[in-house]
C-alpha positions as CSV (number, residue, x, y, z in Angstrom):
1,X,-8.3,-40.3,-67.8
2,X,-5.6,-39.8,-65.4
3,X,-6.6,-37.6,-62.4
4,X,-4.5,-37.1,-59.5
5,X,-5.9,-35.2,-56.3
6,X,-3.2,-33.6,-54.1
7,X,-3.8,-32.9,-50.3
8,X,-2.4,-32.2,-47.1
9,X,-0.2,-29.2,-47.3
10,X,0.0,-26.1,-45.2
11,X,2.2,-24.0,-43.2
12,X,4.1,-25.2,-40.8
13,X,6.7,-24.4,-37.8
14,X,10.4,-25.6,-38.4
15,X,10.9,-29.3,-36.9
16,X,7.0,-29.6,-37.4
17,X,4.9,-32.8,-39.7
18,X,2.5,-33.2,-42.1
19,X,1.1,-35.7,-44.1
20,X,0.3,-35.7,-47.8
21,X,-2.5,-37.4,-49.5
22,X,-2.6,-38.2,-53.3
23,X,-5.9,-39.7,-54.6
24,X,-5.5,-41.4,-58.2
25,X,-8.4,-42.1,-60.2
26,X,-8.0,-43.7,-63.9
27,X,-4.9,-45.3,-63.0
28,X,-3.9,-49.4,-62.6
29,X,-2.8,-47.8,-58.8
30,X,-1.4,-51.2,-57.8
31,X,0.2,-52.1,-61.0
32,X,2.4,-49.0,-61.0
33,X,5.3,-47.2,-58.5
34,X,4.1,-44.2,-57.2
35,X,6.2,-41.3,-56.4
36,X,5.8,-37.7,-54.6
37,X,8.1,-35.3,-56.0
38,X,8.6,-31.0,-55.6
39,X,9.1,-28.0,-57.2
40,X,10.2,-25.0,-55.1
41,X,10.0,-21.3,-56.9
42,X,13.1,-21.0,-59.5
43,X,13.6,-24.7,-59.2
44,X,13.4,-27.5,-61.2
45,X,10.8,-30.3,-60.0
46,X,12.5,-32.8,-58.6
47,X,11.8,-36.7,-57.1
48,X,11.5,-36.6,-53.3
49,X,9.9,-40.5,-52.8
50,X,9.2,-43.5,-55.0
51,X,7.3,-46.5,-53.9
52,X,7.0,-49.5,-56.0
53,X,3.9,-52.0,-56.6
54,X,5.4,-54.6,-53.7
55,X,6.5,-51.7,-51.4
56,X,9.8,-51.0,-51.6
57,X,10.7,-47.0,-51.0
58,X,13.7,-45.1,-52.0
59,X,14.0,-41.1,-51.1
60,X,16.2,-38.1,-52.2
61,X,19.3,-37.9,-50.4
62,X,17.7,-34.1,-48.5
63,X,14.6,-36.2,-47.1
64,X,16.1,-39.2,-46.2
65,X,15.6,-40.2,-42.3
66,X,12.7,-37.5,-41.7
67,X,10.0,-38.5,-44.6
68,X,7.9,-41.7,-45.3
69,X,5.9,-42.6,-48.6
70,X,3.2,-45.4,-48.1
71,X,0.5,-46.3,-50.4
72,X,-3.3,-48.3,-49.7
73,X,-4.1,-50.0,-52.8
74,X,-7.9,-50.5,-52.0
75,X,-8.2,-47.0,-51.6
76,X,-5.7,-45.6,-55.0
77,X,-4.0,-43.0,-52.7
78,X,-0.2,-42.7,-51.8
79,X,0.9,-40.5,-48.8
80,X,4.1,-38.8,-48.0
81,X,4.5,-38.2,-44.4
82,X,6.8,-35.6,-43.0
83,X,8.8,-34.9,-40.1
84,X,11.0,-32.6,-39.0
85,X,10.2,-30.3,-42.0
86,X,13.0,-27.4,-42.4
87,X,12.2,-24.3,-44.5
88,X,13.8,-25.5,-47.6
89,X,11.3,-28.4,-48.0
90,X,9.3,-25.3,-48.8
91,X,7.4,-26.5,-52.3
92,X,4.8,-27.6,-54.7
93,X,4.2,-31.4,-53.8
94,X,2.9,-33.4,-56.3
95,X,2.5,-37.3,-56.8
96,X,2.6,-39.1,-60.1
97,X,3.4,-42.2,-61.7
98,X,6.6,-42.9,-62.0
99,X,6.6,-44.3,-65.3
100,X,7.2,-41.1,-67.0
101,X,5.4,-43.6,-70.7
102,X,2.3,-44.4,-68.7
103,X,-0.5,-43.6,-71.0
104,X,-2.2,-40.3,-70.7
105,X,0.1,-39.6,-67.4
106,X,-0.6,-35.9,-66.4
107,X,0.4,-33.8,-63.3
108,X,-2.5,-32.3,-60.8
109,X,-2.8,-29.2,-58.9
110,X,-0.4,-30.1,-56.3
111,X,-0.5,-29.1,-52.6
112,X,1.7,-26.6,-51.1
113,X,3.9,-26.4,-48.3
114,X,5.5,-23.8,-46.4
115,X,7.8,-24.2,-43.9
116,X,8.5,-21.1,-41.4
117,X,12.3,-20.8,-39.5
């Protein structure tokens, strides 16, 4: 079964980092792209970072230059690290699979971040 443990968020100053975690269990991790995406109140979720099995990254046009997704395949996790956060990358994060027909492909609990002006 597909379990996927968000961590990392908070709240945070303007201009200010953090760094997500996403552990995946149940999951051929380094067979599959990996991406972090966000849902902010009223709001569709929506794809912030992708990474691929052999590490190639693409990112939303409103993160580009100020976030990083990486992945460690001996430990199953992806991370999304975050600089110069502004208050509208106030959202749920959650990571997932990107492959929207993997088997038994679920969403977690997410992590939350809040961004203050």
């Amino acid at each position: 079964q597909v379990q996927l443990v968000e961590s990392g968020g908070g709240l945070v100053q303007a201009g200010g980092s953090l760094r997500l975690s996403c552990a995946a269990s149940g999951v051929r991790f380094s067979s599959n792209g990996m991406g972090w995406y966000r849902q902010a109140p009223g709001n569709q979720r929506e794809l912030v970072a992708i990474i691929s099995t052999g590490g190639s990254t693409d990112y939303a046009d409103s993160v580009k230059g100020r976030f990083t997704i990486s992945r460690d395949n001996a430990k199953n996790t992806v991370y999304l690290q975050m600089n110069s956060l502004k208050p509208e990358d106030t959202a749920v994060y959650y990571c997932n699979i990107v492959d929207p027909n993997y088997p038994g492909r679920r969403w977690g609990q997410g992590t939350q971040v809040t961004v203050s002006s």
